[in-house]
C-alpha positions in Angstrom: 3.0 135.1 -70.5 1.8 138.4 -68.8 -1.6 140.2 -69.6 -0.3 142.5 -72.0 1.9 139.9 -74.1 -1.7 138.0 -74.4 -4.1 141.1 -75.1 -0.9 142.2 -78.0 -1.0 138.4 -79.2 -4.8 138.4 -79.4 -4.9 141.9 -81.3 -2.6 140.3 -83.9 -4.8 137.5 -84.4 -8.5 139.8 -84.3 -6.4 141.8 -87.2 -5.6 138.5 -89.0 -9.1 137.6 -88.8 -10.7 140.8 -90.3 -8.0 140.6 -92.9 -9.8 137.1 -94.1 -13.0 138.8 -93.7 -11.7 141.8 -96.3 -10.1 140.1 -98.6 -13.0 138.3 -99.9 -14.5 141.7 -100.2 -11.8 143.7 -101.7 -11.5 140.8 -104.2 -15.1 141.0 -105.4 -14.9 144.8 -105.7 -11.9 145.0 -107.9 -13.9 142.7 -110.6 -12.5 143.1 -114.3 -14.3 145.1 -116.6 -17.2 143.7 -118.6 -15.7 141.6 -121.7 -15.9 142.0 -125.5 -18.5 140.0 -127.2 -20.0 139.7 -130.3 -23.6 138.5 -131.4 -22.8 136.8 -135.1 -25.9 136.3 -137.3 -25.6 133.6 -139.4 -27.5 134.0 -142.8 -30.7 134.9 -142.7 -32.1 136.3 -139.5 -33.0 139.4 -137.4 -29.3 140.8 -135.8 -31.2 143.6 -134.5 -33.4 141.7 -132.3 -30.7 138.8 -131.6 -28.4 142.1 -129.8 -30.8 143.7 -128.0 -31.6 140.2 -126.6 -27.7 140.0 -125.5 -27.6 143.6 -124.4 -30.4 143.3 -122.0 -29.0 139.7 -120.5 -25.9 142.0 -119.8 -22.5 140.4 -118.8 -20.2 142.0 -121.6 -20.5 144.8 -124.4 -22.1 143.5 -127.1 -22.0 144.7 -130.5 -23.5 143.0 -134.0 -22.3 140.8 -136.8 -23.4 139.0 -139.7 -21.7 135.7 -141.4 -23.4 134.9 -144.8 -22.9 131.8 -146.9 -20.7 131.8 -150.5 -19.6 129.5 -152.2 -15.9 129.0 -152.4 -14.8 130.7 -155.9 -12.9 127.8 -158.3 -8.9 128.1 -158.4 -8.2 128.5 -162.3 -6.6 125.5 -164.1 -3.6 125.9 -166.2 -5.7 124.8 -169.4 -3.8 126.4 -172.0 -0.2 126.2 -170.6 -1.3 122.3 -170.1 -2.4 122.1 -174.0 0.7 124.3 -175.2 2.8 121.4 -173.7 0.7 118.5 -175.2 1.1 120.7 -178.2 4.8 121.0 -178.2 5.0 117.5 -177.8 3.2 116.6 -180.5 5.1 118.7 -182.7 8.0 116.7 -181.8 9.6 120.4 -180.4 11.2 118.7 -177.4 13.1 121.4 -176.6 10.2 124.0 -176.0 8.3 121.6 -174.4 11.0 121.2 -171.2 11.2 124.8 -171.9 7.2 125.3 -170.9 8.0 123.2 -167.8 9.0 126.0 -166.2 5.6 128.0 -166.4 4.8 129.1 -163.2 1.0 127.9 -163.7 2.9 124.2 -164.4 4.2 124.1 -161.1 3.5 120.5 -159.4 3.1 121.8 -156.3 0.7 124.4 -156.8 -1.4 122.1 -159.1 -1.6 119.9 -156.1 -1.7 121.9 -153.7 -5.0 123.6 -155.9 -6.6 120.4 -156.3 -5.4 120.2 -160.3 -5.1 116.0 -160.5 -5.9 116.1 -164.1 -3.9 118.7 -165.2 -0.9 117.6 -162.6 -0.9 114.3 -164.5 -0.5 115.8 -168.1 2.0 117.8 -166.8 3.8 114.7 -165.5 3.0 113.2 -168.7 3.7 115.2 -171.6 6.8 116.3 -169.5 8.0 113.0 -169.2 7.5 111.8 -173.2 9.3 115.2 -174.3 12.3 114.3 -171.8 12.4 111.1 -173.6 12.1 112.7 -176.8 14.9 114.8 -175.7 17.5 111.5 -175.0 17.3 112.6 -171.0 16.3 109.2 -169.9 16.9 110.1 -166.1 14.1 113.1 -166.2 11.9 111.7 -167.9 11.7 108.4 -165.0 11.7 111.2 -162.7 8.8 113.3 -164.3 6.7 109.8 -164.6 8.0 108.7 -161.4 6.1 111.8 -159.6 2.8 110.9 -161.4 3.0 107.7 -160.0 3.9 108.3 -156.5 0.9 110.5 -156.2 -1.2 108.2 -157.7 -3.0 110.8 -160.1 -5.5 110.0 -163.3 -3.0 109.1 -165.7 -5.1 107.3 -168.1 -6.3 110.6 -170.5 -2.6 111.9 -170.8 -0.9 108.4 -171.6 -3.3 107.6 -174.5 -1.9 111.0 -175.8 2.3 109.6 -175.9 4.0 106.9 -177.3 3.9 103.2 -176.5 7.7 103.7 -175.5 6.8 106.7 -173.0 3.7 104.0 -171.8 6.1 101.7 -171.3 8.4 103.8 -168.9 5.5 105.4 -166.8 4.2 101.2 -166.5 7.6 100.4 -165.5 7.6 102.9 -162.5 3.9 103.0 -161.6 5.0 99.0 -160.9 7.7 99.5 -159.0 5.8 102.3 -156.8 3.2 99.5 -156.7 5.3 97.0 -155.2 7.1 98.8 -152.6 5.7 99.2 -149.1 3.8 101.5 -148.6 4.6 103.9 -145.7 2.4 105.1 -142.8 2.8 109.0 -141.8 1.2 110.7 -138.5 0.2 113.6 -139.1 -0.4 116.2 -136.3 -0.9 120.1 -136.2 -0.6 123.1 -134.1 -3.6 123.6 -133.9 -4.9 120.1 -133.5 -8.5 119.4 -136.0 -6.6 120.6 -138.9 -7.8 119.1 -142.4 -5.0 117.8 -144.6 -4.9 116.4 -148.1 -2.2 115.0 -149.7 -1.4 115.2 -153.7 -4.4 116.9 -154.4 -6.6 115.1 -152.0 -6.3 111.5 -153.4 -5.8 110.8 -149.7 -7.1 113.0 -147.0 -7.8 113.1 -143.6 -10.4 115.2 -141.6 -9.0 115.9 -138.6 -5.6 115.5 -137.2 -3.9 114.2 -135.3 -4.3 111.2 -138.0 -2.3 108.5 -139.8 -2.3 107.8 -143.9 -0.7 105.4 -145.7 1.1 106.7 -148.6 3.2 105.3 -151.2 7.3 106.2 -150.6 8.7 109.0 -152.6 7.5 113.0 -152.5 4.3 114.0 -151.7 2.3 117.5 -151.3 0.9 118.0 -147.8 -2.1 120.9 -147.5 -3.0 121.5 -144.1 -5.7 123.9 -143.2 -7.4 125.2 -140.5 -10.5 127.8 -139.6 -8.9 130.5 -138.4 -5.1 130.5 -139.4 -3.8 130.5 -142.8 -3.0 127.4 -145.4 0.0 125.5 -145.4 1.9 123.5 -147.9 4.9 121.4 -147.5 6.2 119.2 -150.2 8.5 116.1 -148.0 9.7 113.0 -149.2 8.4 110.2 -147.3 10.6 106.8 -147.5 9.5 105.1 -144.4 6.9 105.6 -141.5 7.5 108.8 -140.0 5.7 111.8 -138.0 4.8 114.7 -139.5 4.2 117.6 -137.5 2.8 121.4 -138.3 1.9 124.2 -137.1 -0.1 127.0 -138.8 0.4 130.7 -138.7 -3.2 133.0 -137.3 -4.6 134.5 -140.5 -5.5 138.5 -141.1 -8.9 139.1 -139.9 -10.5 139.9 -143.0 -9.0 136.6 -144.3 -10.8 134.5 -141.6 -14.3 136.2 -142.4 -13.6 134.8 -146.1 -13.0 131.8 -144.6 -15.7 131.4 -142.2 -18.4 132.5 -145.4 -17.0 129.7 -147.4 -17.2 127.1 -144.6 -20.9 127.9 -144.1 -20.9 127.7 -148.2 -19.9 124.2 -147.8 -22.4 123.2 -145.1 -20.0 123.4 -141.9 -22.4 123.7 -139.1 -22.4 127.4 -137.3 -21.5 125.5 -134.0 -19.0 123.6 -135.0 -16.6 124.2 -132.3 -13.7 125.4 -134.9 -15.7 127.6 -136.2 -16.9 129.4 -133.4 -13.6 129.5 -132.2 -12.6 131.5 -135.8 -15.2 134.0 -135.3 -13.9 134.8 -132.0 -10.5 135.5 -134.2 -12.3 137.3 -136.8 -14.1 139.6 -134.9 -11.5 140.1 -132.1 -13.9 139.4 -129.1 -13.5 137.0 -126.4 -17.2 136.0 -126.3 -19.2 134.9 -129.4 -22.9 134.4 -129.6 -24.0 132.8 -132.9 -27.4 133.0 -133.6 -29.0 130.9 -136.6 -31.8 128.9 -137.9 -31.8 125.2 -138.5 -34.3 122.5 -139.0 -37.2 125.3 -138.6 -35.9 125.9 -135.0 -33.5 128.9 -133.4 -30.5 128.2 -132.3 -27.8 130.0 -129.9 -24.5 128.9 -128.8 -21.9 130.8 -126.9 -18.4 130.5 -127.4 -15.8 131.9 -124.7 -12.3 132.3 -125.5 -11.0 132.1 -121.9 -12.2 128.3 -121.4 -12.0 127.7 -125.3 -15.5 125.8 -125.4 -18.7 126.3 -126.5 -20.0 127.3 -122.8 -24.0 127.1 -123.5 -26.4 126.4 -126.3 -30.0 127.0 -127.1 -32.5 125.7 -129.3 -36.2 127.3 -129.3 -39.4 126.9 -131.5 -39.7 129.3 -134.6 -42.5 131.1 -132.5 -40.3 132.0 -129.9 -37.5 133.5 -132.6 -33.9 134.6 -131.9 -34.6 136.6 -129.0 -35.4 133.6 -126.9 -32.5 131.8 -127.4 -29.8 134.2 -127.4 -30.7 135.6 -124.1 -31.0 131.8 -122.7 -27.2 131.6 -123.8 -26.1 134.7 -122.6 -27.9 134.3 -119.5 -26.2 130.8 -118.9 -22.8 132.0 -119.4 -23.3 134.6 -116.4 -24.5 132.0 -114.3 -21.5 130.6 -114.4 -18.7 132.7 -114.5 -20.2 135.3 -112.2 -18.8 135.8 -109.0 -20.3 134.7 -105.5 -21.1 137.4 -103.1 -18.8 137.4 -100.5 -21.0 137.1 -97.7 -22.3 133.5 -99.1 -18.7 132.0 -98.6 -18.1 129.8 -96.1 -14.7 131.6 -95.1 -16.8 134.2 -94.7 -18.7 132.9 -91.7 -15.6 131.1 -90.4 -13.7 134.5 -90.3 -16.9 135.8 -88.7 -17.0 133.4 -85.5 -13.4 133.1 -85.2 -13.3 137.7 -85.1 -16.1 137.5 -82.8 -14.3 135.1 -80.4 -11.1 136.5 -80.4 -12.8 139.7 -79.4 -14.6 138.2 -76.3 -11.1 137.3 -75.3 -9.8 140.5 -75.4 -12.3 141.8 -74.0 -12.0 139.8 -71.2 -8.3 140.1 -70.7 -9.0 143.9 -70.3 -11.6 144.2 -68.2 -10.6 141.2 -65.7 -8.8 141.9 -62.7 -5.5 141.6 -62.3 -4.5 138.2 -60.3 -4.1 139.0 -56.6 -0.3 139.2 -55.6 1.0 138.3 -52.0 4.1 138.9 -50.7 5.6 136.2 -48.0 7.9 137.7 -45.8 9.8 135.9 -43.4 11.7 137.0 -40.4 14.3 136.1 -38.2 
């Protein structure tokens, strides 16, 4: 290789090298812009104090919320369709009573779905001793069928019919009684969904989860912080999976939601419901602040790992202040960037610059190799 091939091959690799050293460099200076957050006060509490806390701990642009417990409000319950149809039945007006079946406030499904056992039941029922009344033997199994697939209170309503409709419902709650049962696994999109089943005579917490469930048609509710409810009515004759995913619900309908969990005692850092106030309040960091067992607590949610990242928990004395900064400050210690100069490529980049410019320096400045010429004559 001749001088200048080498001092062109080690310019090429001194460029290389400073590249490496750049890079690290460039990449720190292009950082993203500071991220949304939000500082959520939970019932009672000083917000004001709780943001300027976050806002001086820096790391994103804050701005302030407030959750506040209520209590869920009560679905109404078809009372007076329910007693129109005991009513009709009484009366012996078979006819209007399958007639007031098809109220829409008598709908199985959205009595179960609403919790409604009692009134589902009469419905069931009354429905089922007016079929009979009727002659239509094959609906009126059908209608006492349901009640005892779902295994609702049946006892009130049958007391009410005749010893001939008693004997029907007996004759299917027996044979629902004596078939296997069948085992369904449930799962959800997103996973930690809470599902009942006919009204919540069975439920399960969290999903993915298995329940045993006599075979027939059952109503599934599945629901979720965070994304709106779902019911699905399937008929279940064997073991099978169940699998379903729920649709992101409006924001405003997520706040509601997130008041009415606190209203039944869900914890503020629960990690569902942190990860609904990040929905509700369209921010990719959350800071709840709240009080709890005479103590102030913190915890900071980040959308982009999809955990609970850090959590505080300081005397009363020390108030909100103290712990919201300790989360906030704890987030930025760890998602902060290094300065370039502390990584090792860095110094590697360094040695390996400063040793491919000795080279070149030295392939410039030596002399050139002595040449002799050997001639020979005759």
């Amino acid at each position: 290789m001749s001088q200048i091939t080498t001092i062109r091959f080690a310019a090429l690799t001194m460029t290389v090298v400073l590249a490496a050293i750049m890079l690290p460099g460039v990449v720190h200076a292009d950082d993203e812009p500071e991220p949304r957050g939000v500082v959520v006060t939970v019932g009672e509490g000083d917000g004001a104090v709780a943001l300027e806390a976050a806002r001086e701990a820096g790391g994103a642009v804050w701005r302030p919320a407030a959750i506040t417990a209520v209590a869920p409000p009560p679905v109404p319950g078809p009372d007076a369709a329910v007693e129109a149809l005991r009513g009709f039945y009484l009366d012996a007006d078979f006819l209007r009573c399958l007639s007031q079946l098809s109220d829409r406030t008598l709908d199985r499904t959205a009595l179960l779905s609403n919790g409604h056992l009692d009134a589902a039941a009469a419905v069931g029922i009354y429905g089922g001793a007016c079929a009979l009344g009727a002659a239509d033997t094959d609906l009126a199994a059908s209608l006492l069928r349901e009640v005892a697939v779902a295994e609702l209170p049946a006892t009130a309503a049958l007391e009410v019919v005749s010893p001939d409709v008693q004997r029907v419902a007996e004759e299917e709650r027996r044979a629902i009684a004596e078939a296997d049962r069948v085992t369904v696994r449930v799962t959800s999109q997103p996973a930690g969904a809470a599902v009942a089943v006919d009204g919540g005579g069975r439920r399960c917490a969290a999903t993915p989860c298995e329940l045993s469930l006599t075979p027939g048609e059952h109503v599934f509710v599945v629901e979720a912080l965070g994304f709106a409810r779902r019911t699905e009515r399937r008929d279940m004759r064997e073991d099978a999976s169940l699998e379903l995913a729920l649709d992101p619900a409006p924001s405003d309908v997520v706040t509601n939601q997130l008041a009415h969990a606190l209203g039944r005692e869900v914890p503020p850092d629960d990690a569902l419901f942190v990860r609904a106030a990040s929905r509700a309040f369209g921010a990719r960091l959350v800071v709840l602040s709240f009080e709890r067992g005479g103590r102030h607590h913190a915890a900071l949610y980040d959308r982009a790992s999809g955990h609970i990242v850090a959590e505080a928990s300081v005397a009363d004395d020390e108030g909100p202040e103290v712990a919201v900064g300790s989360v906030v400050n704890e987030w930025r210690g760890q998602t902060e960037s290094t300065p370039f100069y502390q990584h090792p490529l860095f110094w590697i980049a360094t040695v390996g610059a400063a040793i491919a410019a000795g080279v070149i320096v030295f392939l410039v400045v030596a002399p050139p190799d002595p040449r002799h010429d050997i001639v020979f004559g005759n």
